[in-house]
N, C-alpha and C positions, 0 to 999 in steps of 0.2 A: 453272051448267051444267058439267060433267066436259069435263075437256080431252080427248079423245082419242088425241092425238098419245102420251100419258102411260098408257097404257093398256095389261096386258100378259095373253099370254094362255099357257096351256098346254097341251100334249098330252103326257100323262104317259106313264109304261112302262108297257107293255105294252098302250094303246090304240094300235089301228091308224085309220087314217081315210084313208077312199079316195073320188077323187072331188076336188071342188073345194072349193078353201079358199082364203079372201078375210076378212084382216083391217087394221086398224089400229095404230098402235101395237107394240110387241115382242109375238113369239111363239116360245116356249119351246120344243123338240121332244125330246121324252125318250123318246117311240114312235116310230112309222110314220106317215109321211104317203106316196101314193100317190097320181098323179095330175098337177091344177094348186094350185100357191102363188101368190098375188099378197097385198105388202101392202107394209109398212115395214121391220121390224127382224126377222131372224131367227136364233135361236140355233142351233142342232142339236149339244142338250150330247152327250157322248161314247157314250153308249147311244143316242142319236137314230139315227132314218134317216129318210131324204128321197130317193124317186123319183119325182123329178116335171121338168112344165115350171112354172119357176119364175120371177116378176118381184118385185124385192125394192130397196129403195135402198139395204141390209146385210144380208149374211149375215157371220155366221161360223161355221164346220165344225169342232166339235168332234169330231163322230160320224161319219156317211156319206152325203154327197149326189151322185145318179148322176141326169143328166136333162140339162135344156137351163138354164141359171142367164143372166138379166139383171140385173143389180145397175145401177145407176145414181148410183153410188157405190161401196163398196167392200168388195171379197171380202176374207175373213182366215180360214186356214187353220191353226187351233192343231195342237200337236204331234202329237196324237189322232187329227186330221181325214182323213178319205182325201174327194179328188174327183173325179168322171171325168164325163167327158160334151163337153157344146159349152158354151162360160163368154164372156160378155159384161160386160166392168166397168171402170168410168174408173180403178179403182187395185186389185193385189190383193199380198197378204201371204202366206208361207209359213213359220210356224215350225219350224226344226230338227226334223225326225224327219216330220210333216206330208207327206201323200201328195195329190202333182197330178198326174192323171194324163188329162190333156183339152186339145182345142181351145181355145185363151185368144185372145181378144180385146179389146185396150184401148184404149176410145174417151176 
């Protein structure tokens, strides 16, 4: 049987995907996501965008995420990243040049 935990997924350029999305495992975002996220591991490489309400136990913001973000573990914000919105997360990161521009909350 496949581990799922080990499992990764992508939304390439220039697909958009609006609506709800619910995975396992790492998810790659090189398009648009619109809507709700819920999963484990999220990337949002530098061409990515993400506006959404989002539950995740990792992100990291390469690209652009504007919404409501739960992490339940921990945000990181590469140099690339812009964020805005309301942001929930037991630990977050902000690399040099990296845009935070939101409600943070550290439980």
């Amino acid at each position: 049987m496949r581990d799922q935990s080990k499992s990764m997924s992508i939304i390439d350029k220039e697909l958009t995907v609006e609506g709800m999305v619910s995975f396992k495992g790492q998810l790659i975002v090189k398009g648009t996501v619109k809507g709700n996220l819920y999963g484990d591991i999220v990337v949002i490489a530098e061409e990515g965008e993400v506006q959404a309400q989002t539950t995740v136990s990792h992100i990291t913001i390469g690209g652009t995420f504007e919404g409501e973000l739960k992490s339940s573990d921990k945000l990181t914000i590469l140099s690339t990243g812009k964020c805005s919105g309301q942001i929930t997360c037991k630990t977050f990161e902000v690399e040099s040049g990296g845009i935070l521009n939101a409600e943070v909350n550290c439980k």
